[in-house]
C-alpha positions as CSV (number, residue, x, y, z in Angstrom):
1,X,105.9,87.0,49.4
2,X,102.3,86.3,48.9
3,X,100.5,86.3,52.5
4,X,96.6,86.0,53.4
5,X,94.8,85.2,56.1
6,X,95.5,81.4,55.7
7,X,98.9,81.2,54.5
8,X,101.8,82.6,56.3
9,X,105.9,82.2,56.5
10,X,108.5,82.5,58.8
11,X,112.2,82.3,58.6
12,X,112.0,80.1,61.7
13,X,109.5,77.8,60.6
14,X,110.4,75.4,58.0
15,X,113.0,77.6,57.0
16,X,110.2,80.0,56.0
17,X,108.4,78.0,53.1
18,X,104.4,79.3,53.1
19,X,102.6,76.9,55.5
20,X,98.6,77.3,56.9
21,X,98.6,79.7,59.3
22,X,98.4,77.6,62.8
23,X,100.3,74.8,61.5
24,X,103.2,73.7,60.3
25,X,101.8,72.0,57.2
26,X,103.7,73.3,53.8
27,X,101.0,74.6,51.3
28,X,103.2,72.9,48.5
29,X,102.3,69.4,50.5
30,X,98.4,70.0,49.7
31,X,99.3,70.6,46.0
32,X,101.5,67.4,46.1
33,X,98.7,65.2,47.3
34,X,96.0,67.0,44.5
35,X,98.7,66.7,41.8
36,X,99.1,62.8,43.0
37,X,95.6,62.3,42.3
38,X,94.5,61.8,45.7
39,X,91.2,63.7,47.4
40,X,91.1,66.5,50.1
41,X,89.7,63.9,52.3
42,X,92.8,61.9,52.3
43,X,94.9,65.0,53.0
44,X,92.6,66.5,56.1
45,X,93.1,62.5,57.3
46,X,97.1,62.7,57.4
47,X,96.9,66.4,58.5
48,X,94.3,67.1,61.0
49,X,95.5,70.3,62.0
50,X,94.5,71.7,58.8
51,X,90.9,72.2,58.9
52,X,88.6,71.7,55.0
53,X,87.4,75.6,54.7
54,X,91.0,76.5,55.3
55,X,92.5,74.2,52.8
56,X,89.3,74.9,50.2
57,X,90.3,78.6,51.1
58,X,93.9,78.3,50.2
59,X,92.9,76.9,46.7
60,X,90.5,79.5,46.1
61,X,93.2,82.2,46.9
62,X,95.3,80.2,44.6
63,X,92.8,79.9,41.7
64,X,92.4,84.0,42.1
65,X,96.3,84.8,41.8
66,X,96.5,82.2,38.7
67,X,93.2,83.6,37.1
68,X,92.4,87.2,38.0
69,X,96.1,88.0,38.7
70,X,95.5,89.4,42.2
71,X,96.6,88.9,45.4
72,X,93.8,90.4,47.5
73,X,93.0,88.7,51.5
74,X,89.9,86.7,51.0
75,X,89.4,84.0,53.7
């Protein structure tokens, strides 16, 4: 399992699905609410524990593993 300094998982935590780190926000609800058509802003207003440069850093690591194919820590 991919893991960084903003995504994490644990068996005991939403039965282990990759959340932010410090949360319990799934990563996969952030995708829902881009795919949906709807802005960042709108998902930072219904999850205010996830901060902007965390969830602009989770789409850059994303962006990385789909483009360059790597799954280096950048934060």
């Amino acid at each position: 399992m991919l893991e960084n300094k903003l995504i994490t998982h644990d068996p005991d935590i939403l039965s282990g699905i990759p959340i932010f780190v410090g949360t319990r926000v799934p990563v996969q609800t952030l995708l829902d609410y881009l795919e949906g058509g709807h802005p960042l802003k709108e998902f930072l207003d219904d999850f205010p524990t996830v901060q902007r440069t965390h969830a602009q850093g989770v789409l850059r690591f994303l962006k990385q593993i789909l483009l360059l194919g790597t799954y280096e820590d950048i934060a």
